[in-house]
N, CA, C, O and CB atoms as a CASP TS submission, in Angstrom:
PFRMAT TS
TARGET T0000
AUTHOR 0000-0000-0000
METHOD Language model
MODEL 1
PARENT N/A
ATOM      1  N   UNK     1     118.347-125.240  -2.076  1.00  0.00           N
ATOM      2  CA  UNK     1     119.080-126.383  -1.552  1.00  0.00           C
ATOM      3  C   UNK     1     118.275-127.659  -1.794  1.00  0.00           C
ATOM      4  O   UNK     1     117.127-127.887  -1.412  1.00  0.00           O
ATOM      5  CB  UNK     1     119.382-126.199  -0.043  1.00  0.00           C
ATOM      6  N   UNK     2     119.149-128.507  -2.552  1.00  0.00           N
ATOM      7  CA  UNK     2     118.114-129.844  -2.478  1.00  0.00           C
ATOM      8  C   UNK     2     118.278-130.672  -1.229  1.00  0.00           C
ATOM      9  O   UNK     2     119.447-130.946  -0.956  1.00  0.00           O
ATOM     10  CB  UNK     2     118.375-130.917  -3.739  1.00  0.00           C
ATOM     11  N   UNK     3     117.627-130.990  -0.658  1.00  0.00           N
ATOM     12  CA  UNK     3     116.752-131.680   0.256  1.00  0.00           C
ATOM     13  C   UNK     3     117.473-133.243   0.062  1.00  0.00           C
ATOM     14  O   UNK     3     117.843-133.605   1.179  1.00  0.00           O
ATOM     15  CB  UNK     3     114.955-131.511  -0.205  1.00  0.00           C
ATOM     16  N   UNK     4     117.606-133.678  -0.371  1.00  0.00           N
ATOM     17  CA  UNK     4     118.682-134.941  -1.133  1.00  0.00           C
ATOM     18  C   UNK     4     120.344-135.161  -1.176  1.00  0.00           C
ATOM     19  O   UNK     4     120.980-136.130  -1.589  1.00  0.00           O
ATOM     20  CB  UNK     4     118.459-134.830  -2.628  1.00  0.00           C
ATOM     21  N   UNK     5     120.758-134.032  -0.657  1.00  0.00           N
ATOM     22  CA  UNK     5     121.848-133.436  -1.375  1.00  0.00           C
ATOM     23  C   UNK     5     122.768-134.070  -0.034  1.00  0.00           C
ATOM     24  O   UNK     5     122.573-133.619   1.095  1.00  0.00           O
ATOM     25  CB  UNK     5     121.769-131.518  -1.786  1.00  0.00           C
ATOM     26  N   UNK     6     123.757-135.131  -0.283  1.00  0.00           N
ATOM     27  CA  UNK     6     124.626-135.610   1.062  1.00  0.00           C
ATOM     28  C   UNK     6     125.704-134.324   1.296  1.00  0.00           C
ATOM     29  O   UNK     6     126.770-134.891   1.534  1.00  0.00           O
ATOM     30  CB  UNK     6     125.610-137.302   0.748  1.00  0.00           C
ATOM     31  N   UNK     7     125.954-132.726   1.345  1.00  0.00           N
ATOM     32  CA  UNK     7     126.304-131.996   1.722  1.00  0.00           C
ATOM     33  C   UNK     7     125.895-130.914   0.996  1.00  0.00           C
ATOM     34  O   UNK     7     125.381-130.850  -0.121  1.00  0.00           O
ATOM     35  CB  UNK     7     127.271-132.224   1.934  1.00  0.00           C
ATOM     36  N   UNK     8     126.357-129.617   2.216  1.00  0.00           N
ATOM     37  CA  UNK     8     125.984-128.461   2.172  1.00  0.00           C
ATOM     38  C   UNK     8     127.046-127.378   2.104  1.00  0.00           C
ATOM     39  O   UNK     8     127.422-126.945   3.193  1.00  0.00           O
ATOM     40  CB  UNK     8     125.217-128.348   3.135  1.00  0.00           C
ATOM     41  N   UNK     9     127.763-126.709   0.670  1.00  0.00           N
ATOM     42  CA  UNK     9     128.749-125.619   0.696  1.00  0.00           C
ATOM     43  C   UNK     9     128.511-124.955   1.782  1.00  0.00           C
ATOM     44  O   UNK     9     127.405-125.360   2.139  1.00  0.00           O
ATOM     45  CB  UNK     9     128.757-124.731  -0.410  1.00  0.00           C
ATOM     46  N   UNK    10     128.975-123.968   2.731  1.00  0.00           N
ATOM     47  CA  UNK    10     129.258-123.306   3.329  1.00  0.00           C
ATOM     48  C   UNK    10     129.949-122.161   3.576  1.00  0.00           C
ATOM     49  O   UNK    10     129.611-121.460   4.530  1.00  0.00           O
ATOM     50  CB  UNK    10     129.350-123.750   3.613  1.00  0.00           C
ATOM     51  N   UNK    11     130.983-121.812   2.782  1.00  0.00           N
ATOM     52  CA  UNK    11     132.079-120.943   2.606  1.00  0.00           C
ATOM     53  C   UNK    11     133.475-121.617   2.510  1.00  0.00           C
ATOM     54  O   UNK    11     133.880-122.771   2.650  1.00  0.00           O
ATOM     55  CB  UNK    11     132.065-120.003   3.697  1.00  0.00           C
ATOM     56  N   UNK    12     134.005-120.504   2.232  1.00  0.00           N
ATOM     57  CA  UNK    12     135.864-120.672   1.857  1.00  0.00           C
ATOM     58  C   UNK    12     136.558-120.592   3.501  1.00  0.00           C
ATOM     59  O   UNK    12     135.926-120.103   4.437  1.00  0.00           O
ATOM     60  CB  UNK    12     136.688-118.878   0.600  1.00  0.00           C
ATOM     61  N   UNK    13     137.832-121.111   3.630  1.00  0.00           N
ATOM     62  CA  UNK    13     138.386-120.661   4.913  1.00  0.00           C
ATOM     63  C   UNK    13     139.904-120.393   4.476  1.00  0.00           C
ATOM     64  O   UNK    13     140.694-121.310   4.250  1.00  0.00           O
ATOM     65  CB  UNK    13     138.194-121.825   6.191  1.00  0.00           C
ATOM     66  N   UNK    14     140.194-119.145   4.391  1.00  0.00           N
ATOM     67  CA  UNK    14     141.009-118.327   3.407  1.00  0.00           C
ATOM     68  C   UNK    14     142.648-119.108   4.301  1.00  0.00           C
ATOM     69  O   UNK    14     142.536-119.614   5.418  1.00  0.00           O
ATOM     70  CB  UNK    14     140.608-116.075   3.518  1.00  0.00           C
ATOM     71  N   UNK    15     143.910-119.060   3.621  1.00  0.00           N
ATOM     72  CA  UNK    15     145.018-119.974   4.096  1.00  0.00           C
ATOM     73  C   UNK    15     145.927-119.346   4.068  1.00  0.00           C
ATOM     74  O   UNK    15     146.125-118.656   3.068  1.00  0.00           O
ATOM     75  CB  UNK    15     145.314-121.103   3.490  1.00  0.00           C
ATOM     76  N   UNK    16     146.565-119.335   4.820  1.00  0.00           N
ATOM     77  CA  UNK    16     147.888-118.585   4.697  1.00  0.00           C
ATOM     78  C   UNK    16     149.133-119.223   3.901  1.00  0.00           C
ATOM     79  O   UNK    16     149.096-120.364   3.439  1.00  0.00           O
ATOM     80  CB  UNK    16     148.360-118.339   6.093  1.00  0.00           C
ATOM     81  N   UNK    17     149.970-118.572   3.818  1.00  0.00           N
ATOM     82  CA  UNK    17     151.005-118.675   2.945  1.00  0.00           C
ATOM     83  C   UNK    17     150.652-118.856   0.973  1.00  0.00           C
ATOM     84  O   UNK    17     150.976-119.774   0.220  1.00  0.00           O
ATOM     85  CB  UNK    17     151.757-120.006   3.647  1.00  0.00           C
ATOM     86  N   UNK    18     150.023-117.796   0.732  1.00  0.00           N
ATOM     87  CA  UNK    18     149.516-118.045  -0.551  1.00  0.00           C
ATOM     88  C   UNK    18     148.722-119.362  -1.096  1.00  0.00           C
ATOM     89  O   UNK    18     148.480-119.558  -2.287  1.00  0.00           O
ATOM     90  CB  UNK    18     150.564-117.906  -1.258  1.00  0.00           C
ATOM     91  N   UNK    19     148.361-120.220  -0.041  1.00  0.00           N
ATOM     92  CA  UNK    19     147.732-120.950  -0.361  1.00  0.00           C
ATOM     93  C   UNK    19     145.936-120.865  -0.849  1.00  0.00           C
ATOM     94  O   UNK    19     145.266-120.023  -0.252  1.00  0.00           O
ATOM     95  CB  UNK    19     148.123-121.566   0.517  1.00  0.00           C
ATOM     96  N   UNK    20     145.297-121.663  -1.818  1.00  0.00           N
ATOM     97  CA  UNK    20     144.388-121.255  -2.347  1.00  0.00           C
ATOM     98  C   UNK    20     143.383-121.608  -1.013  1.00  0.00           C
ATOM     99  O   UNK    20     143.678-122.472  -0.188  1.00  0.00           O
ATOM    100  CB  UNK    20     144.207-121.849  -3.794  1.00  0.00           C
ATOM    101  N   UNK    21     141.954-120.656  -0.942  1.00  0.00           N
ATOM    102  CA  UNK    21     141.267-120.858  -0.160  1.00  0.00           C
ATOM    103  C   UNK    21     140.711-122.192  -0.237  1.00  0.00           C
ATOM    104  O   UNK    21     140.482-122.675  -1.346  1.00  0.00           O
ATOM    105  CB  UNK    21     140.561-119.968  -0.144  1.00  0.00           C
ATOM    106  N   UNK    22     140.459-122.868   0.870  1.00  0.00           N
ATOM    107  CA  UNK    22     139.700-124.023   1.105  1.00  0.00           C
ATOM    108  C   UNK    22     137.810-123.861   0.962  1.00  0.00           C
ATOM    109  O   UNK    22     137.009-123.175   1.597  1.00  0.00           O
ATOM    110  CB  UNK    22     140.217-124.445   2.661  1.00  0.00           C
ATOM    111  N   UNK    23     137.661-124.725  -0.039  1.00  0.00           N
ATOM    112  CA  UNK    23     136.436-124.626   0.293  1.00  0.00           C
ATOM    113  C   UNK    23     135.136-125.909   1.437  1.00  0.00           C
ATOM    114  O   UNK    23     135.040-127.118   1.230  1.00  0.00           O
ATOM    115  CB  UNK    23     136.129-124.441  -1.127  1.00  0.00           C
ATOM    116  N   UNK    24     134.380-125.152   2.495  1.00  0.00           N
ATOM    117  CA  UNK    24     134.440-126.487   2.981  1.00  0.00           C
ATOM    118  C   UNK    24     132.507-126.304   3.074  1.00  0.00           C
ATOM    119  O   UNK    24     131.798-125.411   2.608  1.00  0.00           O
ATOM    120  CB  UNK    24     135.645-126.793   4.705  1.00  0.00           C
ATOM    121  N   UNK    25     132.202-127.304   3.710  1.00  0.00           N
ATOM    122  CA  UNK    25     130.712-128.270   3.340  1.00  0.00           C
ATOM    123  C   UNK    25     130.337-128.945   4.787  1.00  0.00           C
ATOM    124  O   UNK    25     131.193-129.417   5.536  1.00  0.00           O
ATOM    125  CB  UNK    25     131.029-129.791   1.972  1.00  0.00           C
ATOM    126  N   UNK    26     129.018-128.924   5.052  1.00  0.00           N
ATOM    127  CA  UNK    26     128.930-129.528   6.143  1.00  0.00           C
ATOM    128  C   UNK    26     127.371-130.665   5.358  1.00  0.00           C
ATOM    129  O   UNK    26     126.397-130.418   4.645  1.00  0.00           O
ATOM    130  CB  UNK    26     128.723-128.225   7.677  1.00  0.00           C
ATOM    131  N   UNK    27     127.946-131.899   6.032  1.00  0.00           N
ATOM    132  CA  UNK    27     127.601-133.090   5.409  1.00  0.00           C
ATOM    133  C   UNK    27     126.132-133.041   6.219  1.00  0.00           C
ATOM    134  O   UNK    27     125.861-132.702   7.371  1.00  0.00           O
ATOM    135  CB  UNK    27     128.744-134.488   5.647  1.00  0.00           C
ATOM    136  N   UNK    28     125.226-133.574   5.010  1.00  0.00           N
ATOM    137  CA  UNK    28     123.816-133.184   5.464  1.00  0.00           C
ATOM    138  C   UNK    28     123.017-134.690   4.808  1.00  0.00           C
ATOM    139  O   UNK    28     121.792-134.592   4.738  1.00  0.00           O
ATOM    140  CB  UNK    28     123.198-131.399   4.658  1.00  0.00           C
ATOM    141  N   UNK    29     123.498-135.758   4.435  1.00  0.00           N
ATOM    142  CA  UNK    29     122.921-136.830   4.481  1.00  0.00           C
ATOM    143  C   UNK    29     122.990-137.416   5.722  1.00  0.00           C
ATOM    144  O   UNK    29     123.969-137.650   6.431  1.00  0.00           O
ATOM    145  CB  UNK    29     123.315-137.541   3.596  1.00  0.00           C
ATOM    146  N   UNK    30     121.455-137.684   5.939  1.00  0.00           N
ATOM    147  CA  UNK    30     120.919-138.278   7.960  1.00  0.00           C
ATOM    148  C   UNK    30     121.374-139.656   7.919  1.00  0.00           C
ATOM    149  O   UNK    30     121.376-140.198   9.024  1.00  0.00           O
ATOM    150  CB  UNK    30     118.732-138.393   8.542  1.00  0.00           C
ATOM    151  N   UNK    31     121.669-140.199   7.174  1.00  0.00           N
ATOM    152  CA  UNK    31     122.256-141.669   7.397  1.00  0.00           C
ATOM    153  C   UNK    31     123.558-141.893   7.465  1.00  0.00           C
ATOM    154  O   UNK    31     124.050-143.002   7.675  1.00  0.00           O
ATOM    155  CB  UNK    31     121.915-142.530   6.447  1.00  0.00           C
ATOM    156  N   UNK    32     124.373-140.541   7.239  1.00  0.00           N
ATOM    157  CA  UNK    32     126.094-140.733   7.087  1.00  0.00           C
ATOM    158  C   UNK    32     126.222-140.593   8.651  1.00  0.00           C
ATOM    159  O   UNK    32     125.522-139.893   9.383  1.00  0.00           O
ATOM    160  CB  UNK    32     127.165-139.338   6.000  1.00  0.00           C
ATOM    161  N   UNK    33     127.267-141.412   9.001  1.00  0.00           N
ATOM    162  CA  UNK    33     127.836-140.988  10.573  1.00  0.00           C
ATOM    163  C   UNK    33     128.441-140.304  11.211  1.00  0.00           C
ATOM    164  O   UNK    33     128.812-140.429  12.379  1.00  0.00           O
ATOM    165  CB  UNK    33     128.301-141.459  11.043  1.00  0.00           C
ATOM    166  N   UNK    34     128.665-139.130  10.136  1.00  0.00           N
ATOM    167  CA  UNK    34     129.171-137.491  10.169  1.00  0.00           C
ATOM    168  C   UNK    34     128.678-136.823   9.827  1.00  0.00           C
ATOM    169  O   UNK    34     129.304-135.870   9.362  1.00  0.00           O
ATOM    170  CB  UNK    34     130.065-137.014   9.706  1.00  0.00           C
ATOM    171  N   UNK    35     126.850-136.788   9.779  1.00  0.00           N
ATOM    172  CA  UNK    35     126.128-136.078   9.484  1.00  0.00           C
ATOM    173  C   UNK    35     126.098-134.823  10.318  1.00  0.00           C
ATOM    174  O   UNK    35     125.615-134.863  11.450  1.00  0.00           O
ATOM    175  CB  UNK    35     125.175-136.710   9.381  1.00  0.00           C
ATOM    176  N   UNK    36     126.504-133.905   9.901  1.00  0.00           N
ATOM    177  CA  UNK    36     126.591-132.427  10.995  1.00  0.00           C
ATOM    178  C   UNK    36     127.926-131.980  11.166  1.00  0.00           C
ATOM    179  O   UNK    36     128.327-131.019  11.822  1.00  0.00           O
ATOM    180  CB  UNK    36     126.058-132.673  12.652  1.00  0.00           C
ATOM    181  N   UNK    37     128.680-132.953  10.365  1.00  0.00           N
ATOM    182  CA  UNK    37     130.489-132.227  10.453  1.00  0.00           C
ATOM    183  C   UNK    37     131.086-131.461   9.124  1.00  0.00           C
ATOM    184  O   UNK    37     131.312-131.783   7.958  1.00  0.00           O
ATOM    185  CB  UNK    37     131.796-133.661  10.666  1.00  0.00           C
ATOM    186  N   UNK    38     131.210-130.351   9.874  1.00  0.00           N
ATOM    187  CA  UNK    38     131.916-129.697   8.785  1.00  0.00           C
ATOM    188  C   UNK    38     133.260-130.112   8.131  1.00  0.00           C
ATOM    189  O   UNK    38     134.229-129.962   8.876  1.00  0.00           O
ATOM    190  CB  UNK    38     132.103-128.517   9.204  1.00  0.00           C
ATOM    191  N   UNK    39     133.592-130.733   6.568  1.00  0.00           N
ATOM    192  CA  UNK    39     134.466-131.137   6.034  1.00  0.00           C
ATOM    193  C   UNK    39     134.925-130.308   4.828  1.00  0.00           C
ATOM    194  O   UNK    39     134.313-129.335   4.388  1.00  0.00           O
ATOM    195  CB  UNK    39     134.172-132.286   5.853  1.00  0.00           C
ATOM    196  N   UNK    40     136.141-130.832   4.317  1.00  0.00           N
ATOM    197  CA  UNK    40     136.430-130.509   2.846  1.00  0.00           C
ATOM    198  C   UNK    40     136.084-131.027   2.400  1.00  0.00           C
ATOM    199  O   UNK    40     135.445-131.887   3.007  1.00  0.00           O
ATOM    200  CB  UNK    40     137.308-130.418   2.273  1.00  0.00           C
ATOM    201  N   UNK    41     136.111-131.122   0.359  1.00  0.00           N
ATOM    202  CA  UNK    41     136.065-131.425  -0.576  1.00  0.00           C
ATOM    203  C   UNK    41     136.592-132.912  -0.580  1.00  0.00           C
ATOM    204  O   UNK    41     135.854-133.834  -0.926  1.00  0.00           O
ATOM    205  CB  UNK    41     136.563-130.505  -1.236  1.00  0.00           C
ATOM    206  N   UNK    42     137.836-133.100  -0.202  1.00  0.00           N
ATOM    207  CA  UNK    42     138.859-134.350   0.336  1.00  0.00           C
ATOM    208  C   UNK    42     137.927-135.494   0.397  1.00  0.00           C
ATOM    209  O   UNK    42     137.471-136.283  -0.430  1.00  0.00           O
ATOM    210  CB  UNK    42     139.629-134.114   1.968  1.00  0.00           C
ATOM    211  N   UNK    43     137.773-135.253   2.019  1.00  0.00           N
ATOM    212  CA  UNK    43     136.812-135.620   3.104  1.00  0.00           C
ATOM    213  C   UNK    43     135.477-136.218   2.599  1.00  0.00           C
ATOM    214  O   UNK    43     135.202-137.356   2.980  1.00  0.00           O
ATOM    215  CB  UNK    43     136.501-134.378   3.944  1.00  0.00           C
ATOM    216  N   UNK    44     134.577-135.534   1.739  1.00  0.00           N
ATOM    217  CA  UNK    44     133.575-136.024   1.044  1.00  0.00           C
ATOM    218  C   UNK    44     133.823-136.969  -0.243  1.00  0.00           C
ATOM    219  O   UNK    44     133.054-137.866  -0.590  1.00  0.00           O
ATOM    220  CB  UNK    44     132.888-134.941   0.723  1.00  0.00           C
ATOM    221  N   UNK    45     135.066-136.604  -0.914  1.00  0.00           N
ATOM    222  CA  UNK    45     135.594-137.672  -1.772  1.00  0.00           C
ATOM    223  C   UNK    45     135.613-139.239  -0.611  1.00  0.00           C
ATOM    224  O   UNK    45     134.738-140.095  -0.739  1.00  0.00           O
ATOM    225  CB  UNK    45     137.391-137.065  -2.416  1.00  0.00           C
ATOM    226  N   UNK    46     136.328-139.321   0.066  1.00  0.00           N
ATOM    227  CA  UNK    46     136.945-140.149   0.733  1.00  0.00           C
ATOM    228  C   UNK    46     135.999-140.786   1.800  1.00  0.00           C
ATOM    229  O   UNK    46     136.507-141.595   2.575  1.00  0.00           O
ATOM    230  CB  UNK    46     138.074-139.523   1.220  1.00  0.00           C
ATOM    231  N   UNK    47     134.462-140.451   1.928  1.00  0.00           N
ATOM    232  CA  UNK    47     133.262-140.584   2.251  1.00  0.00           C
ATOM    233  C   UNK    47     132.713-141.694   1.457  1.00  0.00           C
ATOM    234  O   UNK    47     132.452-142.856   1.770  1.00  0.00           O
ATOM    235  CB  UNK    47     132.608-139.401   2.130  1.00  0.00           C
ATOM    236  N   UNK    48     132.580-140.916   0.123  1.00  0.00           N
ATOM    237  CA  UNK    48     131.937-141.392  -1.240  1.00  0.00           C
ATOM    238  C   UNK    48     130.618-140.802  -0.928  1.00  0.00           C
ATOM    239  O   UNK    48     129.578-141.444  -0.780  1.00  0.00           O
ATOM    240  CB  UNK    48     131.903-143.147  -1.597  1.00  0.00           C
ATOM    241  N   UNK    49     130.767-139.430  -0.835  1.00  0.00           N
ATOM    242  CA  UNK    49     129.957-138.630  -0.781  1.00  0.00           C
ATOM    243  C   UNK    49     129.602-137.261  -1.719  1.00  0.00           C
ATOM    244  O   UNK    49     130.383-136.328  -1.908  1.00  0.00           O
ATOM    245  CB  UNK    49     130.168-138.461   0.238  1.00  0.00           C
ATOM    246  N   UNK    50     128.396-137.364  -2.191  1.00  0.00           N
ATOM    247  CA  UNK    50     128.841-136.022  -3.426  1.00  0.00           C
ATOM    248  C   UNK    50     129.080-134.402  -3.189  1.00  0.00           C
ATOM    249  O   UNK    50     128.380-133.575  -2.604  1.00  0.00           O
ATOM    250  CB  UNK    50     127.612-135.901  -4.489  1.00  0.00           C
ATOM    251  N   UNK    51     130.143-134.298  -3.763  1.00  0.00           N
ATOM    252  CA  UNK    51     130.487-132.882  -3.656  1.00  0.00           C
ATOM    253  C   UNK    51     129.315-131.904  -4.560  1.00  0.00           C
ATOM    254  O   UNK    51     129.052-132.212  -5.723  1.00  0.00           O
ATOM    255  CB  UNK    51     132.124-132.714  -4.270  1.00  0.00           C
ATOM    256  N   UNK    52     128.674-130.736  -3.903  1.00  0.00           N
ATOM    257  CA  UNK    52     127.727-129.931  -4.187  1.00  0.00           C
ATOM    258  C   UNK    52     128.239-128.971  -4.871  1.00  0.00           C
ATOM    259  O   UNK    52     129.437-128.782  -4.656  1.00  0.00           O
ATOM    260  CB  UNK    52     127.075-129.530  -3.208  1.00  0.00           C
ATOM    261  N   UNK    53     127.582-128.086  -5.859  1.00  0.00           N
ATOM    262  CA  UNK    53     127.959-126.722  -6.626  1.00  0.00           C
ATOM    263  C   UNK    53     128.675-126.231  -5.643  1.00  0.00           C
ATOM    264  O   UNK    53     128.262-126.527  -4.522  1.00  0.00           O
ATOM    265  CB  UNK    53     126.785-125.677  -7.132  1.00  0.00           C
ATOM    266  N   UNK    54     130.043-125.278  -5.724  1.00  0.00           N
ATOM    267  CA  UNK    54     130.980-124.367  -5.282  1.00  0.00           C
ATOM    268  C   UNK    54     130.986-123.600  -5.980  1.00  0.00           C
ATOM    269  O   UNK    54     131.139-123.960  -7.147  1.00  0.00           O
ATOM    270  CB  UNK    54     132.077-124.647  -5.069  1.00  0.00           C
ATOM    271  N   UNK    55     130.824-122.063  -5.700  1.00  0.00           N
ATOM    272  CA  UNK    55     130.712-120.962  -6.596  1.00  0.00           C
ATOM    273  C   UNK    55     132.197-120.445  -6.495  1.00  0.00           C
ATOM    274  O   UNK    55     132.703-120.618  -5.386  1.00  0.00           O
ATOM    275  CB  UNK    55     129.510-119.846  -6.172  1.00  0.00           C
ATOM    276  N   UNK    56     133.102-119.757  -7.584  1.00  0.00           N
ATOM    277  CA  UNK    56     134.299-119.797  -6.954  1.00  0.00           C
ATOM    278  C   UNK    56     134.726-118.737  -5.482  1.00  0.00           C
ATOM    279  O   UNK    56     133.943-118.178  -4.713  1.00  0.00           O
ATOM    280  CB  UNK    56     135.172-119.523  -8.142  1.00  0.00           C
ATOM    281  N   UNK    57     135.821-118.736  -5.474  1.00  0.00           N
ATOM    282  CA  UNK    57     136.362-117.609  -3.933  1.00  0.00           C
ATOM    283  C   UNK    57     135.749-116.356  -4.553  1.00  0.00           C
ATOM    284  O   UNK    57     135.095-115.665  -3.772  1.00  0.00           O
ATOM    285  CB  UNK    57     138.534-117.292  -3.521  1.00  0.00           C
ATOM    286  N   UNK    58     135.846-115.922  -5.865  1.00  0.00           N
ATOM    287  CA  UNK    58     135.406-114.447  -5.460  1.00  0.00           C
ATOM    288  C   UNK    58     133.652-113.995  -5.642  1.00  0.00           C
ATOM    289  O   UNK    58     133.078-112.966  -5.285  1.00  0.00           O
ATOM    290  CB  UNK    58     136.367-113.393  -6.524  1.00  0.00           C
ATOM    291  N   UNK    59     132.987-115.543  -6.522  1.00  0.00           N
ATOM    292  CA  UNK    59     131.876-114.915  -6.447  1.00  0.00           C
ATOM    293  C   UNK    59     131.555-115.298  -5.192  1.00  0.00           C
ATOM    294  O   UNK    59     130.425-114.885  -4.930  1.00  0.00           O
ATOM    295  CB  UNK    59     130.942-115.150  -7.448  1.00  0.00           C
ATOM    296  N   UNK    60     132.168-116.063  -4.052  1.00  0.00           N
ATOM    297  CA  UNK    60     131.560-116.481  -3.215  1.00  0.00           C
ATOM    298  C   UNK    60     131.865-115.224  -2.028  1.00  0.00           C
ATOM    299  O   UNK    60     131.128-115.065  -1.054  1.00  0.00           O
ATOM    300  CB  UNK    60     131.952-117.967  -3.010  1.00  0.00           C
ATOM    301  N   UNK    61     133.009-114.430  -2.288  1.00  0.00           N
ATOM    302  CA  UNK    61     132.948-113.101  -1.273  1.00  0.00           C
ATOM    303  C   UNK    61     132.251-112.009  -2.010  1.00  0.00           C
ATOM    304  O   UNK    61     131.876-111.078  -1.298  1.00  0.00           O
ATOM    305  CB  UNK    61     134.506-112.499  -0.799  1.00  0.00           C
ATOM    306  N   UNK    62     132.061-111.946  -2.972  1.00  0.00           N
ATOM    307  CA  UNK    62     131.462-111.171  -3.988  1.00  0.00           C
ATOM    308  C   UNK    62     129.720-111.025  -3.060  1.00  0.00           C
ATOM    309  O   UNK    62     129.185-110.001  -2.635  1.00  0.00           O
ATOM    310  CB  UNK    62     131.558-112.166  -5.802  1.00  0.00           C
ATOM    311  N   UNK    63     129.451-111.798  -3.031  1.00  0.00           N
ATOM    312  CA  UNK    63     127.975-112.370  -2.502  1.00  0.00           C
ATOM    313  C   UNK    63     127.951-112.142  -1.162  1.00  0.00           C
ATOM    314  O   UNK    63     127.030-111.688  -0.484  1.00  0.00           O
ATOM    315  CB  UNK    63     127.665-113.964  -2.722  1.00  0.00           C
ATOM    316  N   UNK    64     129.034-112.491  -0.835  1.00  0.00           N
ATOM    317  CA  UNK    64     128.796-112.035   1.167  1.00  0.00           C
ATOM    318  C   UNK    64     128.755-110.847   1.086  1.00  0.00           C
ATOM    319  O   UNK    64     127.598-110.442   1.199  1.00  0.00           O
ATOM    320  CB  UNK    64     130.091-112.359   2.501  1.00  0.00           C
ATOM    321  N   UNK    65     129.544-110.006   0.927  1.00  0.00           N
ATOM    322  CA  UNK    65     129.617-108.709   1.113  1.00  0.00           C
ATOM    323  C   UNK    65     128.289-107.740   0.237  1.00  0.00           C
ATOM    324  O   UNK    65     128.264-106.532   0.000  1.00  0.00           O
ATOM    325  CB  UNK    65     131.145-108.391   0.646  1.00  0.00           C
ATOM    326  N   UNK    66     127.580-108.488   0.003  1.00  0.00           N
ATOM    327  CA  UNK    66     126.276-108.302  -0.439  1.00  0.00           C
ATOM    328  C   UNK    66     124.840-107.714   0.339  1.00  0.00           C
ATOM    329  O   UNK    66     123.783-107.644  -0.288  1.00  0.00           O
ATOM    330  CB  UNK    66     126.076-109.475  -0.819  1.00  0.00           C
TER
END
């Protein structure tokens, strides 16, 4: 994890109605004023905050179940 990095992936939060899983991030730059809130992808756009590597949904359950 870089140390620099204004958020932190976290996992998918799987959706109902065939919708694709969400992937979400909890914002880890100490100077943002939502530092410690877990957001989407959206959310960090709309920040102007950078979105971090996302591995996709299955390597990312692929890996949990690890």
């Amino acid at each position: 994890m870089d140390i620099f990095q204004d958020a932190t992936f976290i996992g998918y939060q799987e959706q109902l109605g065939g919708l694709k899983p969400l992937p979400l991030f909890n914002i880890t730059k100490r100077t943002h004023y939502r530092c410690g809130s877990t957001v989407s992808a959206l959310t960090l756009e709309k920040e102007g905050l950078k979105i971090p590597y996302v591995p996709s949904f299955e390597e990312w359950k692929k890996e949990k179940t690890l």
